[in-house]
N, C-alpha and C positions, 0 to 999 in steps of 0.2 A: 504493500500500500504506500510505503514511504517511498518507494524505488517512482510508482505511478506520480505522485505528488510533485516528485523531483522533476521529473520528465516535463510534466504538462509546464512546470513552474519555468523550466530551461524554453518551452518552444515557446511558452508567452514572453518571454525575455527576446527571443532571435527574433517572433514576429513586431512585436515592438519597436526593436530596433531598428529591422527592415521599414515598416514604416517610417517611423522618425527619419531615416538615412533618405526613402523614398521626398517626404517632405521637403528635406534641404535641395534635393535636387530639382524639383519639383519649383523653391524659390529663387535657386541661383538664374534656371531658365528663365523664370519669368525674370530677374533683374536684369537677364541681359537683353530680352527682347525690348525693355523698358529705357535701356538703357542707349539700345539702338535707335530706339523712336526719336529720343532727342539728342541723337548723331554726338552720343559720347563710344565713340567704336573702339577704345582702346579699354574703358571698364567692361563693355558688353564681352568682348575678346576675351580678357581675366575671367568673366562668369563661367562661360562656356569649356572654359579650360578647366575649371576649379572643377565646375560640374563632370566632365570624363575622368578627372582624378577621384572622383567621390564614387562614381558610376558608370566604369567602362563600359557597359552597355550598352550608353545612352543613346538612343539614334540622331533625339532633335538637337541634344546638344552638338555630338558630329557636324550634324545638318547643318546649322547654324555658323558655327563655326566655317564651316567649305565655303558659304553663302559671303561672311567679311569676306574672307581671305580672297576667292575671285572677285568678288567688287573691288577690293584694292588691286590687286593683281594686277586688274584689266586696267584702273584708273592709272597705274602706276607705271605700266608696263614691264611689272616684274616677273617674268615667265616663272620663276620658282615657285613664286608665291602664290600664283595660279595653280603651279603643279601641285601644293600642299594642299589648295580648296580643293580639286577635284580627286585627291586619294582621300580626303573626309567626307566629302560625297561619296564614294564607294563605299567605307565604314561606313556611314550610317545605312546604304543600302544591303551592304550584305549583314549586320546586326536587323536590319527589315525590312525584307525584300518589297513590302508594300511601299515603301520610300520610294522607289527606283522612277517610276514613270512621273513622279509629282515633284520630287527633289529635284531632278537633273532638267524639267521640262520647265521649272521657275525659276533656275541656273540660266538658262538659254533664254525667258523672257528677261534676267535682269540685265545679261551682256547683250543685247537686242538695245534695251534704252540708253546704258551707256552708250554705243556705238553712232546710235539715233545722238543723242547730244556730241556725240565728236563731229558728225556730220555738219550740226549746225553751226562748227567756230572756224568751218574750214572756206576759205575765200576760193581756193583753185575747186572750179569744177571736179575734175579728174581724186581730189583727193574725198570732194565730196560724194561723190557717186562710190567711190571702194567701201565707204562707210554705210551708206543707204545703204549699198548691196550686200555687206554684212549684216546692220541690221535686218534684213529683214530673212539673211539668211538663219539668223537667232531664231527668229520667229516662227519660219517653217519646220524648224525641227523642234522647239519645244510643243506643236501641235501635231508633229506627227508621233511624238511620246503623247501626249495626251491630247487625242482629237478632239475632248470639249471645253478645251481650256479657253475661256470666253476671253480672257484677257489677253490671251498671246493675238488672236483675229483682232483684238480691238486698236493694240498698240501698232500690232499690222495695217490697219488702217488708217492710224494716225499718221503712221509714216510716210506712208501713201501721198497723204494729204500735204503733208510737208514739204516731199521731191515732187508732187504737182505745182505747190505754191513759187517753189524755186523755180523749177523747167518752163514754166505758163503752162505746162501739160497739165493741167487740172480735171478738163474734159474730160482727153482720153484716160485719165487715171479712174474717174468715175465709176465704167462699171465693176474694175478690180477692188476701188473701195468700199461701194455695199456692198459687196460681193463678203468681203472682210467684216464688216461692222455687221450684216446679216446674222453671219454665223455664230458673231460676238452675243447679240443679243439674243440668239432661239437657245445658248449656254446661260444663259444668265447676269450679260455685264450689263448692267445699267447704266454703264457710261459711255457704252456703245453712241445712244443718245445723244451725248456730247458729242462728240464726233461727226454725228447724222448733221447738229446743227451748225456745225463749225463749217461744213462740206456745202450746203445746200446758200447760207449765206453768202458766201465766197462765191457760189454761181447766181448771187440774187435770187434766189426763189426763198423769197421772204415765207411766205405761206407755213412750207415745208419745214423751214428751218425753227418758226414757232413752234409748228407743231411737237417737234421733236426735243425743246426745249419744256416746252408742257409735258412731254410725257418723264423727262428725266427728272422734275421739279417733283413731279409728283409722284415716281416711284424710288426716289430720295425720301422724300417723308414717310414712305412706310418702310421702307430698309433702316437697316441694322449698318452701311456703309461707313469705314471707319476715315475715309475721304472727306474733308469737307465741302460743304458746296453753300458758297454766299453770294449775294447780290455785290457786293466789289470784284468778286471773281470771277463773275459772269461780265459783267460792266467793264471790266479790264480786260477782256476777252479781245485781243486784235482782229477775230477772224471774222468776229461779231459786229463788225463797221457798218456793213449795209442794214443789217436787222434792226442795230441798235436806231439808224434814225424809223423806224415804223413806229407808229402810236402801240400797235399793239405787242410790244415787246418791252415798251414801260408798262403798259398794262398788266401783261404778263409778271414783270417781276413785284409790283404793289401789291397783287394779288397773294404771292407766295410771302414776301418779305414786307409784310406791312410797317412791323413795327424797327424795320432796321436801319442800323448806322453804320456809315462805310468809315474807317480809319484810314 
């Protein structure tokens, strides 16, 4: 009976502990994603590290972890350090092999944006177009890991919209872009939206471009989106020039934003 007593007392002691150990791990992750939100990337780094020392197991911490390190990598053009993001992306894929298609395919949307804003600081054609063509080669591979990744079509469309704006090929860019921003929203991006109206402005079909502004305003207020969307942000919107002079695109935003103040 005492041997029994022993025992049960021993494994609520190991479960206990597990937990508790679970918990730390559990908060170091959350500090670092926390810590990322407000672009302290050298504490969020320290989290993520402390956490695989606590918890070699840990997939998101890996994750996480590969996620800085190719961001700098790429920003940096440190090829090593890119090479260390992407063997932590393997860790946490083979610790979970469910990882594989979601981890590496929002790897590929985030060197997709950066590549998109090298695009935009480059004056020579030639150096801008190797960049577009990058990005959007990000693009098409993190949607062929994950075909309903609404986001990867959407920022695909953005793009679009950008080397139209450059080239004056805006037109011919058109049906590639709903083509993009379609599939963004039948997946679920609600900022797809944005996009629709950024595009349709830029060709003057005011109409269009409301509409799709109405639909984003309003399935913003029922989402959970951790995106902000304000009446300064719209109003500052450059793409938004023709729509903004329409009556009904003041109207539009008094309606959503009655009671607001722009800084």
């Amino acid at each position: 009976m005492k041997k029994l007593i022993l025992l049960a007392g021993l494994f609520c002691s190991c479960f206990c502990f597990a937990q508790q150990k679970e918990g730390e791990l559990n908060a170091l992750v959350a500090k670092g994603l926390q810590y990322e939100a407000e672009n302290i990337i050298d504490s969020a780094y320290a989290c993520y590290q402390e956490a695989i020392e606590l918890y070699p197991d840990c997939c998101e911490a890996y994750y996480n972890l590969g996620r800085i390190q190719s961001i700098r990598g790429t920003e940096k053009k440190n090829k090593a350090l890119i090479k260390e993001g992407k063997k932590n992306y393997r860790k946490s894929v083979k610790l979970c092999p469910d990882y594989e298609n979601i981890s590496y395919a929002e790897y590929y949307v985030v060197i997709g944006e950066l590549r998109a804003g090298y695009a935009e600081e480059q004056k020579s054609d030639k150096l801008y177009d190797y960049y577009i063509n990058e990005s959007a080669d990000s693009y098409a591979t993190a949607v062929l890991l994950k075909p309903d990744f609404g986001k990867a079509y959407n920022n695909w469309g953005a793009l679009l919209i950008q080397a139209g704006k450059r080239k004056k090929q805006l037109k011919e860019f058109k049906p590639m872009i709903e083509s993009h921003l379609s599939k963004a929203n039948s997946y679920g991006d609600i900022w797809s939206a944005y996009n629709f109206a950024r595009l349709y402005s830029l060709l003057k079909q005011n109409n269009i471009a409301i509409m799709y502004l109405r639909k984003l305003l309003h399935e913003n207020q029922q989402s959970d989106s951790s995106e902000i969307l304000t009446k300064n942000r719209i109003e500052m919107e450059e793409d938004f020039e023709y729509i903004a002079k329409d009556n009904d695109f003041e109207k539009l935003l008094n309606e959503y934003f009655p009671d607001s103040v722009n800084y």
